[in-house]
C-alpha positions as CSV (number, residue, x, y, z in Angstrom):
1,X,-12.0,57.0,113.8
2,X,-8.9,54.8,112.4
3,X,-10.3,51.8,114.0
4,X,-14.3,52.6,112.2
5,X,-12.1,53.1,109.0
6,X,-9.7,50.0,109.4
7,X,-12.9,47.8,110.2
8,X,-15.0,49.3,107.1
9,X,-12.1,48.8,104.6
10,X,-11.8,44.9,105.5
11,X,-15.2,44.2,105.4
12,X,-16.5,46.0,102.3
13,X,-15.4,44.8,98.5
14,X,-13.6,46.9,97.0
15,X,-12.6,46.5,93.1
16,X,-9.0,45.2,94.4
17,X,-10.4,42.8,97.1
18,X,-12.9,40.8,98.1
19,X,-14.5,41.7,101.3
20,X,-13.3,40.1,104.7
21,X,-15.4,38.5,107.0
22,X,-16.4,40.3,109.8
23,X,-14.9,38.0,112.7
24,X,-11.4,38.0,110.4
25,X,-11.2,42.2,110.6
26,X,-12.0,41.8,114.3
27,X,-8.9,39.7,115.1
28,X,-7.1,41.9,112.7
29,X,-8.1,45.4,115.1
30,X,-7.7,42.7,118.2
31,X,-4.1,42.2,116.7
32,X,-3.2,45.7,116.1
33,X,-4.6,47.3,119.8
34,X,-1.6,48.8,121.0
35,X,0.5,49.4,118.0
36,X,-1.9,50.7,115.4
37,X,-4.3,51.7,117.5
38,X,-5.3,53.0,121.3
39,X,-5.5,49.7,123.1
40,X,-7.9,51.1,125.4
41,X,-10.4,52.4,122.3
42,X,-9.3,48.7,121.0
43,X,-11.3,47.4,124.1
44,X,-14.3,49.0,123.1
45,X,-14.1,47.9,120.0
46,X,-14.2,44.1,121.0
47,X,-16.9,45.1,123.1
48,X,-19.4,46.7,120.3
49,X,-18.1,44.6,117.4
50,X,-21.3,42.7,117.3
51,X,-22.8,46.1,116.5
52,X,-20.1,47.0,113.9
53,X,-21.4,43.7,112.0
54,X,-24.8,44.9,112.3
55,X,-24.2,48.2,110.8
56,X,-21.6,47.2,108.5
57,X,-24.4,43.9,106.9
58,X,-27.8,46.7,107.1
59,X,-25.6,49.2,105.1
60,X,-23.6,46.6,102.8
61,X,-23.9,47.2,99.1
62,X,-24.8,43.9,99.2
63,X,-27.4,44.0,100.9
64,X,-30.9,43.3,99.4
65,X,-32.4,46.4,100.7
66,X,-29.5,48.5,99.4
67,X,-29.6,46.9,95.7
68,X,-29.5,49.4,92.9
69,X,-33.0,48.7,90.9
């Protein structure tokens, strides 16, 4: 779960920050496998990343489907 909640925080806008871009919080998960988090779990990660960005753009605030009308 850490590494699902690590990825959401950098690429969502928060009222603090801006929102990452999605290859930027990769390298940053990439960075921490094996330190702050499971290395191999890390792997899987940088497998399914491409998925993470799918989810992560469909469900954005930002996106036009989401807007608040």
């Amino acid at each position: 779960m850490a590494i699902a909640d690590v990825y959401d925080a950098l690429v969502s806008k928060r009222v603090y920050k801006p929102a990452m871009p999605h290859d930027q919080a990769v390298c940053i998960v990439a960075a921490e496998a094996g330190t702050h988090f499971d290395p191999e779990l890390s792997a899987i990660f940088m497998e399914v990343a491409a998925q993470f960005r799918d989810i992560s753009e469909e469900l954005s605030d930002e996106s036009p489907e989401n807007a608040v009308t």
